[in-house]
N, C-alpha and C positions, 0 to 999 in steps of 0.2 A: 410766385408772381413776379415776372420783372416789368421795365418801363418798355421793352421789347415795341409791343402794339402798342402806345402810345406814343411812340419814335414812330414807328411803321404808319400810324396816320397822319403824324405831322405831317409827313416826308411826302407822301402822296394830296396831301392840300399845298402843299410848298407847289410840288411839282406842276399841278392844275394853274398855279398863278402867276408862273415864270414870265407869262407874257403880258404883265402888267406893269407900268413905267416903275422906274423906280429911283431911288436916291444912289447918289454916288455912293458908293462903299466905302468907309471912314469907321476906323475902329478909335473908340473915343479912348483918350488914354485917362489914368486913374488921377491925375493932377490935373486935367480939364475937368473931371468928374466933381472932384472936391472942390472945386476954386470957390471959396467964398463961404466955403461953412466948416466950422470947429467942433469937433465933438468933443462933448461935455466930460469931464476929468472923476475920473469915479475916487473913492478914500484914499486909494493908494498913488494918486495924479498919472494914473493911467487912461487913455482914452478908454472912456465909458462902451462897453461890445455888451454887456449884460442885460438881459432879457430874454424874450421868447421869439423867435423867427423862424419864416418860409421859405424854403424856398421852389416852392409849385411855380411851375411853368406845364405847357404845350410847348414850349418851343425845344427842338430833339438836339440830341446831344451832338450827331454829325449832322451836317449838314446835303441837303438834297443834290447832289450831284451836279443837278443840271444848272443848279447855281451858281457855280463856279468860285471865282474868288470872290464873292457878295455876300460881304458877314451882314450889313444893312439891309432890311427889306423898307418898302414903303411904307406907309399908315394907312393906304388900301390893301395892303398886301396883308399886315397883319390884322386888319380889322375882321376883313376877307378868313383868314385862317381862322381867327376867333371864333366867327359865328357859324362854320363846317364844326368847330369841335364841338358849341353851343347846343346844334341840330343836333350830333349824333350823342351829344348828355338825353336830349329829349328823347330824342327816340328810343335811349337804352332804359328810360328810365317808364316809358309805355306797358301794362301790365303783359304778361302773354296770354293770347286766347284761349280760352279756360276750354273749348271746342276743340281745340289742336290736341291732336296725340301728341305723344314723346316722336314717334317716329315720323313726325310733320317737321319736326326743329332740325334746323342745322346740328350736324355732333359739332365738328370743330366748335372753338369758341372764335369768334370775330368779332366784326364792327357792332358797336351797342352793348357788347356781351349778351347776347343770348343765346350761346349756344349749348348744347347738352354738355360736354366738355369741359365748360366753364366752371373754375373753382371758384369766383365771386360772380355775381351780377353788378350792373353799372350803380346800384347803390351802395357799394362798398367801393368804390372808384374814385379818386380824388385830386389826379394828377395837379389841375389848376386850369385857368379858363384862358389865362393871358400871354403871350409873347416876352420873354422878355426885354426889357428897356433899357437902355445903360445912354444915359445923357441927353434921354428922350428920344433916344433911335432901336426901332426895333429890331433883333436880332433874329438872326438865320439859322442860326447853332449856338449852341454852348463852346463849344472848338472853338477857340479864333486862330492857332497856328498847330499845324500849317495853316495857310491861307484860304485852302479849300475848306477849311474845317473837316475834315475827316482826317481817320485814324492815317497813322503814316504807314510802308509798308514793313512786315514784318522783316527782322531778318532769316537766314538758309538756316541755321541752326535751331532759330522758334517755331520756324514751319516743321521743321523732323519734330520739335518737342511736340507741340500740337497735335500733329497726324498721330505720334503715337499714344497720347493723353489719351484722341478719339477713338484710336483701335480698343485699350483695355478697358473704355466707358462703355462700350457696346457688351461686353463680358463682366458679368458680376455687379453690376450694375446695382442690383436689389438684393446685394449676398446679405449687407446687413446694416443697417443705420448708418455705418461711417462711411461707405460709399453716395450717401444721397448726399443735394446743397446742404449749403450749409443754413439758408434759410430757412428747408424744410424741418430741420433740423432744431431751429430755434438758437443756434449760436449766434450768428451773425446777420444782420438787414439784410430783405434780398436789395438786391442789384447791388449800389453802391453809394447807399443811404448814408452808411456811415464814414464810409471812406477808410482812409484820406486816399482819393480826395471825394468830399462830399456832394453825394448830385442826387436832383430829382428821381424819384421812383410813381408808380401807379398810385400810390396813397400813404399819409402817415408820412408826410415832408415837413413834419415842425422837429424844431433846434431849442432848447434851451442853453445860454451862455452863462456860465457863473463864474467870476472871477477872484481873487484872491489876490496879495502881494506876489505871489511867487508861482500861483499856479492858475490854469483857466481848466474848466474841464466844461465840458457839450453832455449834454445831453441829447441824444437821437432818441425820436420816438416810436423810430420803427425798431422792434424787437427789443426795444431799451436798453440799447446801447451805451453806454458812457466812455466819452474820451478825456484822458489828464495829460494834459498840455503841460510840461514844468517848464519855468520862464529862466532864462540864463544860468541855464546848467549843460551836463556834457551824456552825450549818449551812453548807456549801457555795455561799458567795455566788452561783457561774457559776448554780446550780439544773439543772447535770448530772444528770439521769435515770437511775438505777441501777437492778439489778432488787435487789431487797427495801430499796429509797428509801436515804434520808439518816436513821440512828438516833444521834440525841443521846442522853444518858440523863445520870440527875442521882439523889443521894442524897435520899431527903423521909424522916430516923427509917431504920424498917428496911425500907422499901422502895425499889427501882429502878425510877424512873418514866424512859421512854424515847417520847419524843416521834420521828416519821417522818413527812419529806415528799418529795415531788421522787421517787416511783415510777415507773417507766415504764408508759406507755400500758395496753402489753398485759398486763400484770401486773395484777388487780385484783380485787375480791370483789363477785361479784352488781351487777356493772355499775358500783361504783364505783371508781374512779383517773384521773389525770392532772393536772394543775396542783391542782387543788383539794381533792384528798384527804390528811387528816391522822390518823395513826395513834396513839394516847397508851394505852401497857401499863404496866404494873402489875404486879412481881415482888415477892411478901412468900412468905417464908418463913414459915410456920405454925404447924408441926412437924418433928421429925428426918426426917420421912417427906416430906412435901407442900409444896407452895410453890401458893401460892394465886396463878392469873395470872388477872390484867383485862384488857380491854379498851376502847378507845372509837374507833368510826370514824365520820371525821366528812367529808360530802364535801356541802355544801349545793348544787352545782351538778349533784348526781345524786339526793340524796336527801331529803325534807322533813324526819327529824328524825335523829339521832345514833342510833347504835347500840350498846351495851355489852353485853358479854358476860361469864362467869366460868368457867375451865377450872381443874380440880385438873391440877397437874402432881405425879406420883407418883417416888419416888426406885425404882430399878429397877438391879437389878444385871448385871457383866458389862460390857462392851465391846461399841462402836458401832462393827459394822463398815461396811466400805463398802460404797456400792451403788454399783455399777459398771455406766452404763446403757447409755452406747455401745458397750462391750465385746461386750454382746449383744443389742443395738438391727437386731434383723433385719425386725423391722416395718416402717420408716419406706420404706427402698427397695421393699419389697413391695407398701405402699401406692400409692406413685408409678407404680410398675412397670405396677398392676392397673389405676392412673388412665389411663395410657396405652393397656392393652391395649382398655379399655371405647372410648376416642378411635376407636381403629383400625379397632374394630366399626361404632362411631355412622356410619364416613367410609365403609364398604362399602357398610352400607344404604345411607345416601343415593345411594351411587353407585349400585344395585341400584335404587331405584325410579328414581331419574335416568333409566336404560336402559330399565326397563317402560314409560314415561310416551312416549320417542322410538318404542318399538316400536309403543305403541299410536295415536300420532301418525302413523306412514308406513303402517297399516292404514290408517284413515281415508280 
């Protein structure tokens, strides 16, 4: 499961409300954000990041096209968007009529989740209900640059890599466990839970922060992830490939800026990772409530221009339990299982025309 259709519906309520007045476009910078509040100094006179936080939004990671350079929407615009995601919570959340056959329902999965197709229904769905807000103005994207907020374009070299990534995914596809995501897989969050850099997904968007004198480490709760943050030290000379990279991080005032290289391959965003990709976040604490995270992804052997983004991460109460995937990861053999049984079929036919082809041969 990614944030896929939940981008896919913003984008189309975005789009429905283009024609609605709206506020100048004004990307709020991080030192009007903070002006007037201190965050509190944890044992080691560190600004205090520790606790549990959100970051659930509806608001989609690019931005609606038709929006143009308008990272700012209105407060009817977003309230507007709110209450389209509101409706279609209620309606997924409607029982199905128990009178319906299987072959009355949509296969695909779509709006609501009700479709045959669907591997959750809208009750395992969590995205978030609100827009989000950075200095009290609601946002259009998570992108802020480029200015369209969308991805920048690829470069000639990413597109060959791409096309041909797509050509040998079509092949072997289901040969055996290490060709599937890595999600289904249970290594890694899907989408890009964990990051770096870290963004919303369909459900399972809480963060635990713990700190130390020297180290911070995340806990993500999708696939239970743990990130270790080591504070003013030096990257991993060998350039061993880990999954969620090599994160340095350093004090700048009251934020935690955390530098990340050396990701693995398969681990990546929108086509970019591997030698060349460099990860630079941005943790400031706001308010009692909010910690304001940045981003900037920067991979010039995939992309023509850097990418930044801005996520409210929300203080959220309670305890991060676990998500326990293999425990009940009954899909993955099912998968392989169904790959093999389609094999056994493909190898009949051919044997079946095989036979008609000799039959019609000793006619002759």
């Amino acid at each position: 499961m990614t944030r896929m259709l939940a981008a896919a519906l913003a984008v189309s309520a975005l789009t429905a409300l283009t024609a609605v007045p709206t506020l100048a476009a004004a990307q709020a910078s991080p030192s009007a954000i903070a002006k007037g509040y201190k965050a509190p100094r944890n044992h080691w006179g560190q600004p205090d990041l520790a606790g549990n936080w959100t970051n659930a939004t509806i608001t989609p990671f690019e931005r609606d096209a038709k929006l143009g350079d308008r990272l700012v929407l209105s407060e009817d615009e977003a309230r507007a968007l709110e209450g389209v995601n509101a409706k279609l919570n209620e309606d997924g959340a409607q029982p199905t009529d128990p009178n319906l056959k299987v072959t009355d329902l949509p296969y695909e999965c779509g709006r609501g989740f009700k479709g045959v197709d669907c591997g959750y229904n809208n009750f395992w769905v969590d995205p978030g209900t609100k827009i989000i807000r950075m200095n009290g103005e609601p946002r259009s994207s998570v992108i802020v640059e480029p200015k369209n907020g969308r991805m920048p374009a690829m470069t000639k070299d990413a597109m060959a890599r791409l096309q041909a990534r797509m050509g040998t995914a079509r092949v072997g596809n289901f040969d055996g466990p290490e060709r599937r995501p890595l999600g289904e897989r249970c290594i890694m969050s899907f989408g890009s839970s964990a990051g770096p850099p870290m963004l919303p997904s369909l459900y399972n968007n809480n963060y635990s922060i713990i700190q130390s004198g020297d180290e911070v480490m995340i806990q993500i709760e999708m696939v239970h992830d743990s990130r270790i943050i080591r504070l003013n030290a030096q990257h991993d000379p060998s350039g061993l490939r880990k999954w969620m990279g090599d994160s340095i991080g350093r004090w700048e005032g009251d934020t935690l800026v955390v530098e990340t290289v050396n990701m693995r391959a398969e681990q990546g965003l929108r086509g970019a990772g591997g030698e060349t990709l460099k990860v630079t976040e941005r943790f400031t604490r706001i308010s009692p409530s909010q910690i304001l995270y940045q981003f900037e992804l920067n991979d010039p052997a995939t992309y023509t221009a850097p990418v930044k983004g801005e996520v409210a991460l929300n203080a959220t109460k309670g305890p991060i339990y676990e998500y326990a995937c293999h425990e009940g990861n009954y899909a993955l053999p099912g998968i392989l299982a169904g790959a093999r049984e389609e094999e056994r079929k493909g190898r009949e036919m051919e044997g079946n025309r095989g036979e008609v082809k000799e039959e019609g041969a000793a006619g002759e």
